[in-house]
KEKETI-524127 format. One record per residue: x, y negated, z of N, C-alpha, C, CB in turn. Coordinates in pm, whole numbers, plus 32768, in hexadecimal, padded with zeros to 4 digits. Glycine has a CB too. Layout:
# residues N
XYZXYZXYZXYZ...
***
This chain:
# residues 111
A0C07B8F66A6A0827BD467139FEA7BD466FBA0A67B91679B9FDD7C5666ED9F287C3066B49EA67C2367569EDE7CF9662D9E617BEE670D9DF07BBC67E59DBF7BFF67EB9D747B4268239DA27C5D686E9D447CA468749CD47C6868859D547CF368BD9C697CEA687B9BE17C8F68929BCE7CA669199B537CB7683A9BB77C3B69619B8E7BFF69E09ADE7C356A089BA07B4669C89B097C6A6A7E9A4E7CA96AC99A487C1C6B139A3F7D666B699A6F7BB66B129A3D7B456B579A207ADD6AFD9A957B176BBA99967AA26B3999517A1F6AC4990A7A676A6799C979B86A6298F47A2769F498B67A4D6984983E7A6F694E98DE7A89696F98077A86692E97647AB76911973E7B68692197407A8A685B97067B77697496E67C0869A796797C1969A197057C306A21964D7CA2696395CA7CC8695995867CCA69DA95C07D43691C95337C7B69E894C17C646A4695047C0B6ABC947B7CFB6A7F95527BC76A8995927B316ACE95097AED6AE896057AC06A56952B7A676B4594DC7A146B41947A7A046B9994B97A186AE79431799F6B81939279AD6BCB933979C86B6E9355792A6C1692C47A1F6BA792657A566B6D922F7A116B0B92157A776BBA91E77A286A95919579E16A5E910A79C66A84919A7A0669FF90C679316A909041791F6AD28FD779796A8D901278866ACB8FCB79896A3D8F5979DB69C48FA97A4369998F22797D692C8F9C7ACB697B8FD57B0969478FCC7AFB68A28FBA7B6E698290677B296869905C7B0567DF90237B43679590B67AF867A990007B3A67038FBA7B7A66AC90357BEE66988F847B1A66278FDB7C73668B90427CDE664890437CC265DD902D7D69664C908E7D34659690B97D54651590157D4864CA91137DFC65108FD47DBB652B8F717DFB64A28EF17D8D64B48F2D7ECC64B98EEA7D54650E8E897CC365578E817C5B64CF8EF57C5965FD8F297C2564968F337BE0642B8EFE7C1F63958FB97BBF642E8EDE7C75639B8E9A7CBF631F8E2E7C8C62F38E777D4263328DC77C9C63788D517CB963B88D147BDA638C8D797D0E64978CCB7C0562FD8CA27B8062C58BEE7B9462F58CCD7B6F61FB8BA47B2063248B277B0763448ADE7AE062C18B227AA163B08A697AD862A08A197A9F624D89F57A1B627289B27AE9623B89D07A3A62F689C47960630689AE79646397891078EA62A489C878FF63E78A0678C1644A89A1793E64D089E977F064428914794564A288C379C2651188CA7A2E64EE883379C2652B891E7A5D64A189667AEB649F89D27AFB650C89AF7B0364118A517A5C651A8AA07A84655E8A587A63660E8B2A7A3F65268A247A1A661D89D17A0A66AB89AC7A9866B08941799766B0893F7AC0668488F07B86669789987BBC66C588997C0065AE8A097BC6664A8A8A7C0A667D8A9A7C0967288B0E7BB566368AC07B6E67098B007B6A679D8A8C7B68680A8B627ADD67B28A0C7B76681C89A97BBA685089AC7C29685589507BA9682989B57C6D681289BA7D16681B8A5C7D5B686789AC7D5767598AA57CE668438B337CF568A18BAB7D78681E8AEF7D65697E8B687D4567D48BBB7D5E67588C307CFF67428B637D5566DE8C1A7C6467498C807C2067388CBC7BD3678E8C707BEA66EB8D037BBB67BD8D747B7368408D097AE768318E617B4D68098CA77A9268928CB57A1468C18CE479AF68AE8CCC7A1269008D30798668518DAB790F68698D4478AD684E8E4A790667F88D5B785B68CF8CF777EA68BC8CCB778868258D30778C691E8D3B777C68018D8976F9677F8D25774267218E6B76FE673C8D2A77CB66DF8CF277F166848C60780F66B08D3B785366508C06782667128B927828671C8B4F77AE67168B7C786367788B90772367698B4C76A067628B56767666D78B87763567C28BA276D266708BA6768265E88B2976CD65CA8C37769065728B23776365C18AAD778265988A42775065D38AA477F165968A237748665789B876D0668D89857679661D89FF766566FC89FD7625660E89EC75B9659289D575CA650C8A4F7575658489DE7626651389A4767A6445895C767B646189B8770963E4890A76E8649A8895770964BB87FE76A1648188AD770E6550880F761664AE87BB75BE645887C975BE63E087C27549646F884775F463A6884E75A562F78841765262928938752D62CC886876C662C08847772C629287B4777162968898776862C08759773462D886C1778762DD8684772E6301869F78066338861E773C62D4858676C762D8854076D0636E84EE7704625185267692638E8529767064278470770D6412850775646467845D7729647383ED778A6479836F773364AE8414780F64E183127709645B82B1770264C4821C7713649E82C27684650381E0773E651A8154777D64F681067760649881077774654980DF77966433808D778163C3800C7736641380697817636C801576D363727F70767963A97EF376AC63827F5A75DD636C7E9676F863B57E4A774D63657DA076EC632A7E3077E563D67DA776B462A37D67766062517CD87690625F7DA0765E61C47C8A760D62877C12763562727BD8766462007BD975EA628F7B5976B561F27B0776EC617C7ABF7678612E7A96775561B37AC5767360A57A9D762260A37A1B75EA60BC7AC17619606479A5765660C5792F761C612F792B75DC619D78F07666615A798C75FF61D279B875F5625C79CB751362397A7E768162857A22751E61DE7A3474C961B379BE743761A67A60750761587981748F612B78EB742060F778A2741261947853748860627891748861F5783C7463625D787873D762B5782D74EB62BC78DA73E562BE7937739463107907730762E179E073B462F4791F7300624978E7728E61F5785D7230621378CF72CD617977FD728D61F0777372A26225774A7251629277627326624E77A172976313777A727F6382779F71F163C777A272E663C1783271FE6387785E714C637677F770FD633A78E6712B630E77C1711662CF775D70BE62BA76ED706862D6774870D8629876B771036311766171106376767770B063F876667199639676DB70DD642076EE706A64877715700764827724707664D377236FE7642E77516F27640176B56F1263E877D66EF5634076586F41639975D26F0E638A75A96F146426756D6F6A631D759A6F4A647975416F3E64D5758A6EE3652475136FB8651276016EC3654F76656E96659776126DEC654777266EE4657376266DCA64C176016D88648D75876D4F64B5760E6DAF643975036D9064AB748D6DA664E174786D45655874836E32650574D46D8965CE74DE6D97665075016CD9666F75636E20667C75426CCF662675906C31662F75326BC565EF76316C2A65D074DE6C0865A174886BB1658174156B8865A8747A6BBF653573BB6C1A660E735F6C396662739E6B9C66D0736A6CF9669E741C6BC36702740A6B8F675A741F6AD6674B74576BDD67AD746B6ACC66D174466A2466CA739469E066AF74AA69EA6636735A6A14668872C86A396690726B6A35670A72C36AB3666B72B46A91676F72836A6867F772AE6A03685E72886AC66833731F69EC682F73566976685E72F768F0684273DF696B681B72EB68EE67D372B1686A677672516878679672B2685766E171F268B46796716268AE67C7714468D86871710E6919676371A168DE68B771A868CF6956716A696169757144683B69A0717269EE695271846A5F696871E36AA3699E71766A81692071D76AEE6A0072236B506A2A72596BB669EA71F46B7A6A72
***
């Protein structure tokens, strides 16, 4: 006696409960990034589905694929430089001066 096939139970297209995230399509799995802020820009621009799991990983690339950005230090000239020098000097001699003036007036009872 051969079984028929049964319309009760079984796996039915679009059975179930929903999925929380929608899944990747077909042509989605194609779709390869260059590095982890290619796929963030994607799913910014609303090109690629959200799924949490795969953005907090790219989160976490993100440090080890690109050199962190930060504002160039813009180097003094080197005049700029020697003056700096100079002026340090300058003020250690008089600073110098100054400390000696005043053990001087001390010692001899000057103001």
């Amino acid at each position: 006696m051969p079984k028929e096939k049964s319309t009760h139970g079984g796996k039915r297209e679009g059975a179930g409960r929903p999925p929380k995230y929608p899944r990747a399509t077909a042509d989605a799995g194609e779709r390869q990034y260059a590095n982890a802020e290619a796929f963030l820009d994607a799913v910014v621009a609303g090109v690629e589905p959200a799924d949490p799991v795969r953005v907090q990983a790219a989160k976490a690339l993100l440090a080890y694929q690109a050199p962190k950005k930060r504002a160039p230090v813009k180097s003094p000239k080197p005049s700029d430089l020697a003056r700096r020098g100079e002026m340090a000097a300058e003020t250690a001699v008089v600073e110098d001066f100054a400390a000696r003036a005043k053990a001087i007036r001390a010692k001899h009872g000057r103001h």
